[in-house]
N, C-alpha and C positions, 0 to 999 in steps of 0.2 A: 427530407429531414437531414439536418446537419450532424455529420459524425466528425469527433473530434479522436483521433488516434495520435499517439508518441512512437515514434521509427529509435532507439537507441543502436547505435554504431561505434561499433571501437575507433578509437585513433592513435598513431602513431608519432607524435612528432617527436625530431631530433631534439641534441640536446638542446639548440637553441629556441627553437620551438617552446620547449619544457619548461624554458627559464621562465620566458614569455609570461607562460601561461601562470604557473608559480608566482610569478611576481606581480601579474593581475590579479589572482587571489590576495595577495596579501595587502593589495591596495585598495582593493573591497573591500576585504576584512576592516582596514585602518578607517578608511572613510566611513562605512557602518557603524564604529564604535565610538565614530568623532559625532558623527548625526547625532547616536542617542546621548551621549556627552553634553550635547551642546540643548539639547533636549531638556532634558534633567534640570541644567543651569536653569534657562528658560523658564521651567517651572518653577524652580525655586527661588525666582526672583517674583513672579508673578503669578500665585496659583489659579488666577482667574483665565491664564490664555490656554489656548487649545491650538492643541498639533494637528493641523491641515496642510493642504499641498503649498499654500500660497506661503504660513510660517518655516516647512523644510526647506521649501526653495530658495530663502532668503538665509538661514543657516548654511543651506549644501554653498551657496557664493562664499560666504564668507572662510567656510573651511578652504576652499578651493582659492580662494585670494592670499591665505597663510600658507598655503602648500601647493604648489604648482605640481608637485608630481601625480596630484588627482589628476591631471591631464593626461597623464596615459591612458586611463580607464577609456573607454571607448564611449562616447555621451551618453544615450540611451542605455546603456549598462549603469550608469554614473544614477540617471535616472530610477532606475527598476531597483537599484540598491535604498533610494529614501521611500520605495513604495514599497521594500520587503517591511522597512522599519512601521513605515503611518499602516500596516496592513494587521503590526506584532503590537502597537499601541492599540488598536478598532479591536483585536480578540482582548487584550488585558481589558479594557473596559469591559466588554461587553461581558467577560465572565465575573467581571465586578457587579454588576446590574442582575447576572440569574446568581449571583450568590448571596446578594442582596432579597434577592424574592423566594429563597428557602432552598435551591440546590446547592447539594454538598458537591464540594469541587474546590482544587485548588485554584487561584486567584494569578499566578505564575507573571510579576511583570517581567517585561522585553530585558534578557539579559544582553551583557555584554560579550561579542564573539570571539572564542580562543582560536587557534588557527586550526582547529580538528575540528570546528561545529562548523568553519567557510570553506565551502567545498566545491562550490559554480558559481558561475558569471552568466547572465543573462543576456541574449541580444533580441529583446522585445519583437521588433519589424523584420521582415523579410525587403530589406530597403535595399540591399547590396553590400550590407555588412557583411552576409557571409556567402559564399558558392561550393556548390561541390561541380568539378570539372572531370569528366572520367573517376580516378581511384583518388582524387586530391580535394582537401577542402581549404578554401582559403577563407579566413576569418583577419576584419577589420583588426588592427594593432598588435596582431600575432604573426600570420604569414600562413604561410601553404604549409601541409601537412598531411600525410596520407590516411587514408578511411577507410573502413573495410565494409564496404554496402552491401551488406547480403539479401538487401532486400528493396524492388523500388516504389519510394514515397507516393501512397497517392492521397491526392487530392491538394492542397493550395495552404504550402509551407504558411506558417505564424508565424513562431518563435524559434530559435536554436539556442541551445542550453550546453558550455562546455562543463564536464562536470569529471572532478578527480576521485577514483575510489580503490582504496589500499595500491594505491602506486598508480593505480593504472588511467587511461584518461578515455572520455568515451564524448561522443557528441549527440544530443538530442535531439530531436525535432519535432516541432508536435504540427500537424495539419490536418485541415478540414475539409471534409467531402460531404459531398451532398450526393445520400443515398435512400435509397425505395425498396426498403422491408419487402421483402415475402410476406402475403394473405396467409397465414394457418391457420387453418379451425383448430379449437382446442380441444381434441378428441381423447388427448393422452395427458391428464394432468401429474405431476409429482411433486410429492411434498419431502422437504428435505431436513430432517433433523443432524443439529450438527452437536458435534461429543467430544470428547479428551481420551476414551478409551479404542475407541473406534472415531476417525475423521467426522465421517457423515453416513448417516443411514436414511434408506428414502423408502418410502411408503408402502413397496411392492416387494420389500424385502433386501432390496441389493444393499451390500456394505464396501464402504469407501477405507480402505485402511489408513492407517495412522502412521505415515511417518516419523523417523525418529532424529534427520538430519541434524537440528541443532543439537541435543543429546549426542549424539554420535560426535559431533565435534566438539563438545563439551572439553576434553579432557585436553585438546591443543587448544581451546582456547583458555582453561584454568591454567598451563603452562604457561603461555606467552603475559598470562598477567603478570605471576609471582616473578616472571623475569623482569616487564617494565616497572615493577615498583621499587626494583632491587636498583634501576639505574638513575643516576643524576639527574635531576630535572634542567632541561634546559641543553642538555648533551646530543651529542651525535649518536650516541649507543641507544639511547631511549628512546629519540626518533626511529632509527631502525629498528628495536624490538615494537613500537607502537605500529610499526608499516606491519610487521609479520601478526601480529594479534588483528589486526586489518583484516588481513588476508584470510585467516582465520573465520573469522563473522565472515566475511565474503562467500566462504565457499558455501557455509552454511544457508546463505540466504540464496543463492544459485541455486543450490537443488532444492531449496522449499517452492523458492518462484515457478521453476522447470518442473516439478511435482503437479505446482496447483493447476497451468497450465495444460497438461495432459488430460489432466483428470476433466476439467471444466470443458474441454474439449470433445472428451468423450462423451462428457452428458448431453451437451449442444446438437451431436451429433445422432445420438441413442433412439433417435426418433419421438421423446418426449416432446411435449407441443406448449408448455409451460411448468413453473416452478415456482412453489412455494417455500418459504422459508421464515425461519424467525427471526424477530426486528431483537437482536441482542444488542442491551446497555452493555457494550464490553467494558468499559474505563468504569462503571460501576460493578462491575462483576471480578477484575482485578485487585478489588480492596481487599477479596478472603486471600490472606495472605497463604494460606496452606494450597491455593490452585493459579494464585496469580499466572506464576512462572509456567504452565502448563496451557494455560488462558490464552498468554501473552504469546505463546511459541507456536499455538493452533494455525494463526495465517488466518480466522474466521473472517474479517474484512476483507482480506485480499480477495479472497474466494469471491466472496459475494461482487464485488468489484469486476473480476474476471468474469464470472459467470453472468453480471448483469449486463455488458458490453456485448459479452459475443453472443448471446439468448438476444440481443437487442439487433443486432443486424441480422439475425437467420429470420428473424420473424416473430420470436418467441415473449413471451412474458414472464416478467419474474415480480412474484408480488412478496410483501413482508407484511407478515404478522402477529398480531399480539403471546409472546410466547409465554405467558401465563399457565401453569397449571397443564400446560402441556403432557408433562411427563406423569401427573397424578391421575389426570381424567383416564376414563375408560371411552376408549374409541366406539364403541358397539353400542354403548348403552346410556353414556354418558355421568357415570358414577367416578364421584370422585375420592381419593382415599390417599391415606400416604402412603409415599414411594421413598423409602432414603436412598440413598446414591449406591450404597453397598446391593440392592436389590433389581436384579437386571431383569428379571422375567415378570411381568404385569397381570398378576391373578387377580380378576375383577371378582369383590367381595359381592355382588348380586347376580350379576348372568352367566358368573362364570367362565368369560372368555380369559382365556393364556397366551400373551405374545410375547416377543421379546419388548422390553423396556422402551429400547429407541424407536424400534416399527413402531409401537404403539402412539410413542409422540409426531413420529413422521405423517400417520395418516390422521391426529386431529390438528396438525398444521395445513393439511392437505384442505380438512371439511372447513377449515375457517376460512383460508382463500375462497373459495367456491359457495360461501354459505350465502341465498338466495339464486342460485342458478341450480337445473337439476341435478338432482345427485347422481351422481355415477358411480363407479366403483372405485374405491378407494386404494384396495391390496392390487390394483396393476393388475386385474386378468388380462387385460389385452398385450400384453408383455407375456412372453411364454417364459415357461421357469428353464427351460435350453437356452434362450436368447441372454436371461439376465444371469446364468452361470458362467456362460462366454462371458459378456462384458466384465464380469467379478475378475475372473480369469486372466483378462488383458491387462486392468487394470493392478493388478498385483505381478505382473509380469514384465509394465513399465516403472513400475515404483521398485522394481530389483533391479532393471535395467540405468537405472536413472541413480541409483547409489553408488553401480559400477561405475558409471561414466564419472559423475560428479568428486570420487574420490580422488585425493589427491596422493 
């Protein structure tokens, strides 16, 4: 089986390097805005033609015959720039077509790039465009430049991605291995319900706590705004207050990744043999405007993302399902009844069972994964309540640990 993993590596380069790079941005940038320019024209000369590879190609010459300094760009980068474009025209159609067939959604055509939305240069092939040599990477039209590799690539380099983020510069690399999963029986299933009060809570009882890092940085990042609005557009002050409001989100988004990371970690590891979870419409779930921002700040993707990759090389499964009615059903008996969101503990109005709210939706996440396979038990006896008070334990232990580290 092919596994496809991304290596991110900081990099260093001097200032000539920097310029370099800088200036390759902004000649993306120019040429991406020239494409969809020339695009647009196009269209509104002729609404009957269609942007394919064969019509950008013949646009990206013609840009490239007006402006020779597209020629620094490095070719295959030149390339991968009209493929971000024909990639951002195939989504605006297409979500022209399901909105057309009755989904509500915004329609969003391909905008125009500011120099804050261009922020990497692609070098598609591993052809000799770029190398890393000991602690040095050399990259086609840029130069050498040191790397800090903490870690070595395996399996058989794709692509490298240089990419700028609040100042800083980092290189990508994404490659592909061909690896042979671990056989495990599924002896230990968990179902995972994920929440805004609590992270995630799973079937057997253990609770996942809730970070608060963007909160926490909330109040520098309300700072750094009121200051870039306060300055000139177009100035030197406002780029520097726009670097530190950067910097800001940055730190924030370091320890939610380094958070979700641990934790995903420790599930992988916890000795569970599979995972169940719910299939959440988040971008429909964002429209209640009173939880959006709460919604939006969870990480519930990332998670799943994380958690489905490393469950997917130990051996493990992660399935999704229907999360309907989750949180109303009664787990024991199957009665369903309402729950408002103010009401944490689930008093089933027929059999009488009392759980807490979330376990309750964790373990009928759990029976819908499994439903036609025999039942087993759902509350985790085979997990001792010693084992899953540790693991509680640890994990509130690295989420202090990981605040400390993370602050600035």
């Amino acid at each position: 089986m092919d596994s496809t993993r991304a290596y991110k590596f900081r990099i260093y380069p001097d200032a000539k390097r920097q310029s370099e790079i800088d200036l390759q941005l902004i000649l993306s940038k120019n040429l991406y805005n020239k494409l969809l320019e020339r695009a647009i024209e196009a269209y509104l000369k002729d609404k009957k033609s269609k942007l394919n590879m064969s019509s950008l190609n013949k646009i990206l010459k013609e840009v490239i015959s007006e402006n020779q300094d597209y020629l620094k760009i490095y070719s295959q980068t030149r390339q991968n720039i009209f493929i971000r474009l024909q990639k951002s025209y195939q989504n605006f159609f297409r979500r022209c077509k399901e909105k057309k067939s009755g989904k509500k959604q915004n329609v969003g055509f391909p905008r125009f790039k500011s120099r804050d939305r261009y922020y990497s240069i692609v070098y598609p092939q591993d052809n000799g465009a770029f190398s890393i040599d000991k602690d040095m990477l050399r990259v086609s039209r840029i130069g050498r430049m040191k790397i800090e590799q903490h870690r070595q690539i395996e399996g058989i380099v794709k692509t490298m991605t240089i990419k700028r983020e609040a100042g800083k510069y980092y290189a990508i690399f994404t490659a592909i291995k061909d690896i042979t999963p671990p056989r495990i029986k599924d002896t230990n299933p968990v179902g995972i319900d994920m929440g805004l009060k609590t992270f995630a809570v799973l079937s057997d009882g253990m609770k996942i706590p809730k970070p608060n890092f963007k909160k926490d940085a909330q109040k520098g990042i309300a700072k750094w705004q009121r200051i870039v609005a306060k300055k000139k557009k177009g100035s030197k002050n406002r780029q520097k207050a726009k670097l530190h409001l950067q910097k800001e989100y940055q730190i924030a988004t370091n320890q939610q990744n380094d958070y979700l990371h641990k934790i995903t970690n420790e599930l992988v590891n916890s000795g569970y043999t599979s995972f169940a979870m719910e299939k959440l419409a988040i971008q429909n779930m964002v429209k209640n405007h009173n939880l959006a921002n709460a919604i939006s700040g969870a990480s519930w993707f990332k998670f799943k993302e994380l958690l489905s990759y490393k469950a997917e090389s130990a051996g493990l499964k992660v399935t999704e399902v229907n999360a309907r009615n989750t949180s109303t059903t009664c787990s024991q008996c199957g009665n369903t009844q309402e729950m408002p969101l103010s009401k944490r503990t689930y008093n089933c109005n027929q059999c009488g069972m009392k759980k807490d709210r979330d376990t309750n939706a964790a373990i009928n996440i759990l029976n819908r994964a499994r439903e036609g396979h025999p039942r087993r038990n759902a509350s985790g006896d085979a997990t001792s309540t010693y084992q899953r008070d540790m693991r509680v334990a640890s994990m509130n232990q690295e989420h202090t640990q990981a605040s400390q580290e993370w602050n600035p």
